[in-house]
Residue frames as qw, qx, qy, qz and C-alpha x, y, z in Angstrom:
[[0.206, 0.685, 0.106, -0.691, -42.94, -48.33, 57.56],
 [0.569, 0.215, 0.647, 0.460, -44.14, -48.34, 54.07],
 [0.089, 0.433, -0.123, -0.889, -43.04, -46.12, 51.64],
 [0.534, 0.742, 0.160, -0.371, -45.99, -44.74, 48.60],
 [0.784, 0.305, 0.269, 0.470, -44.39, -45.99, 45.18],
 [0.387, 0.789, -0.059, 0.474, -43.42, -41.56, 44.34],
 [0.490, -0.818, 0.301, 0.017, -41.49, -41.54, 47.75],
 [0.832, -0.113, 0.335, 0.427, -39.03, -44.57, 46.30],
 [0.242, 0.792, -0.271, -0.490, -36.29, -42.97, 44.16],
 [0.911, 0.385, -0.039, -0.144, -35.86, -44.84, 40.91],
 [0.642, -0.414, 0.420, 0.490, -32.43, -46.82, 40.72],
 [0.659, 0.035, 0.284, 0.696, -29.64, -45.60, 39.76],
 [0.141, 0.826, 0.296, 0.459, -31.35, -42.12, 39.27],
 [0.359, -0.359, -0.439, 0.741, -29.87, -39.32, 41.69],
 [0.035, -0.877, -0.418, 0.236, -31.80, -36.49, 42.72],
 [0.379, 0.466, -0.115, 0.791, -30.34, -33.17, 41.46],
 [0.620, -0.043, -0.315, 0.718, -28.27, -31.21, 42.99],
 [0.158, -0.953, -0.258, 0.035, -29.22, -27.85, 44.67],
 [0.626, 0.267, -0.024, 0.732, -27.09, -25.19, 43.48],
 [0.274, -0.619, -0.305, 0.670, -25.90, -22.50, 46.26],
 [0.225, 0.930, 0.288, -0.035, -26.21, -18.95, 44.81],
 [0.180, -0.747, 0.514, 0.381, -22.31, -18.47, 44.46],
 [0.258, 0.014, 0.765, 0.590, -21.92, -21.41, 41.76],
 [0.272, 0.865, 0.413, -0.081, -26.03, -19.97, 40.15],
 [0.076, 0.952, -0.058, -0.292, -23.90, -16.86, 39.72],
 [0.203, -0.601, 0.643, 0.429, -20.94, -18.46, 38.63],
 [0.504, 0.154, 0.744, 0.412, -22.72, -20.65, 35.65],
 [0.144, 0.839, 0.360, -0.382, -24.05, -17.43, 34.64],
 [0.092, -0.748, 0.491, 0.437, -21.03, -15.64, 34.24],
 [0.389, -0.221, 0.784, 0.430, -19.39, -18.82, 32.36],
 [0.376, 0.649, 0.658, 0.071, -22.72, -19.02, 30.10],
 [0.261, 0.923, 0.010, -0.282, -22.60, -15.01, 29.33],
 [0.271, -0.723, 0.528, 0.354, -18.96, -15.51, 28.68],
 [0.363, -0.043, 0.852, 0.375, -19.08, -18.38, 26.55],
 [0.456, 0.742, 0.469, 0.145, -22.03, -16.68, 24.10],
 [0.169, 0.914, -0.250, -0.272, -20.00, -13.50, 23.84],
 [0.329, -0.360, 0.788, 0.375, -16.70, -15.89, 23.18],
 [0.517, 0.055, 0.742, 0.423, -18.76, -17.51, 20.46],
 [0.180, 0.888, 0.228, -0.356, -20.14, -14.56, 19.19],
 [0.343, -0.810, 0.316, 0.356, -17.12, -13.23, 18.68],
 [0.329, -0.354, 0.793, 0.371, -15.16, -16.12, 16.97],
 [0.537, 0.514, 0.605, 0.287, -18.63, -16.56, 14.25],
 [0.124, 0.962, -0.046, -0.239, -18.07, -13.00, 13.70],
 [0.218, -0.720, 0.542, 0.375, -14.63, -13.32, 12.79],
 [0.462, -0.022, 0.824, 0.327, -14.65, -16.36, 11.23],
 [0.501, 0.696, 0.507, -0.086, -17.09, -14.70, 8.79],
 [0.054, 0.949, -0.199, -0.239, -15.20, -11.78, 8.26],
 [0.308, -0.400, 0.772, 0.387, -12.20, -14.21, 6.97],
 [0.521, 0.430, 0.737, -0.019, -14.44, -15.48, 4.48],
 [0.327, 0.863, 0.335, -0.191, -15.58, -12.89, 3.29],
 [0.186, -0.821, 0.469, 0.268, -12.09, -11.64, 3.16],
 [0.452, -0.204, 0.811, 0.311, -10.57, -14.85, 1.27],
 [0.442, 0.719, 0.536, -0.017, -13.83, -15.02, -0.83],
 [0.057, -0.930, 0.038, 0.362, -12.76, -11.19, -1.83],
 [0.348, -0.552, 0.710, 0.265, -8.76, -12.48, -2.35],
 [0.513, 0.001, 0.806, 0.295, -9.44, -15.25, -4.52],
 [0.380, 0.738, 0.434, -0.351, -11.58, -12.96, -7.03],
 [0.311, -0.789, 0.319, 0.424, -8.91, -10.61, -6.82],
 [0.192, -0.384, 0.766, 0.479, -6.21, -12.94, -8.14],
 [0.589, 0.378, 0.711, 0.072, -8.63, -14.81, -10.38],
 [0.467, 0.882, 0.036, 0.042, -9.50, -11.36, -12.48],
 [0.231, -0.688, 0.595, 0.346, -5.29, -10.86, -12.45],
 [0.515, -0.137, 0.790, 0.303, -4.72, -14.02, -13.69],
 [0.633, 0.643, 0.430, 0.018, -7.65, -13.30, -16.48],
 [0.149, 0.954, -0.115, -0.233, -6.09, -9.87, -17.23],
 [0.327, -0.608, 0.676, 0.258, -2.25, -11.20, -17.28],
 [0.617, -0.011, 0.728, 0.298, -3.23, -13.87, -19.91],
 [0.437, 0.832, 0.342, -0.020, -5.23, -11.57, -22.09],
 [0.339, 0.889, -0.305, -0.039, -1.71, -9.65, -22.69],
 [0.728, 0.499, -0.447, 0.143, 1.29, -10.95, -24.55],
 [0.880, -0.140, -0.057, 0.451, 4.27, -12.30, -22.81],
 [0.129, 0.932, -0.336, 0.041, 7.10, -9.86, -22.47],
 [0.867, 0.190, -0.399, 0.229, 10.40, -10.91, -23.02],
 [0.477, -0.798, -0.213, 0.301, 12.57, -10.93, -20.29],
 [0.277, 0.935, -0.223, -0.004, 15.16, -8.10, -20.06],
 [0.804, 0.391, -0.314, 0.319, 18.87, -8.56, -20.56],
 [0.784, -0.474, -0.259, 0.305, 21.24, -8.38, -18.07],
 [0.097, 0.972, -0.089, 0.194, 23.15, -5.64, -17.81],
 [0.686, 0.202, -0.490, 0.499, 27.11, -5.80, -17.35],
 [0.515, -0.732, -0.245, 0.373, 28.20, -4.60, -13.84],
 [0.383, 0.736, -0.252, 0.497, 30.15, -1.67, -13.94],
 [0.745, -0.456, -0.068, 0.482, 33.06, -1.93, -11.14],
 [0.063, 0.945, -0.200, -0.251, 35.63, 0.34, -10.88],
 [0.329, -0.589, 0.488, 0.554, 38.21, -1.53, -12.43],
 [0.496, 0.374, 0.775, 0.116, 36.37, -1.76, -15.58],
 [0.267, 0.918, 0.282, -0.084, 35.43, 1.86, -15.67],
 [0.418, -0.646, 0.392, 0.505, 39.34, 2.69, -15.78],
 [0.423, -0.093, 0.669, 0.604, 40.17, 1.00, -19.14]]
């Protein structure tokens, strides 16, 4: 019997696989699941940005502000008072 050259399957090629309707349903799920999961995590990961962006302004106008006024000296230590100190 001779097979028609589109009956031969091409080496090393394998037909795909028919998928029952319990995994169909279950690369579904994993597909919805994994676009809400990365949804999620570019959402967030923006929101830190934006947030650090924010932060590093922040301190940046501090630091301007803090150099634009003098230096203070520091203060002096005060002596402890104890009680046998406060006696004499």
């Amino acid at each position: 019997m001779k097979h028609s050259p589109k009956q031969l399957p091409e080496v090393g090629v394998r037909p795909k696989r028919v998928l029952s309707p319990s995994e169909q349903k279950s690369l579904a799920t994993t597909a919805a699941a994994s676009a809400i999961i990365n949804d999620e995590t570019a959402k967030w990961e923006s929101k830190t940005a934006r947030l650090k962006a924010l932060r590093l302004a922040k301190e940046a106008e501090e630091e301007a502000e803090n150099a634009l006024k003098p230096a203070k000296k520091p203060a002096r230590a005060k002596a402890k008072v104890t009680l046998a100190t406060k006696g004499k």
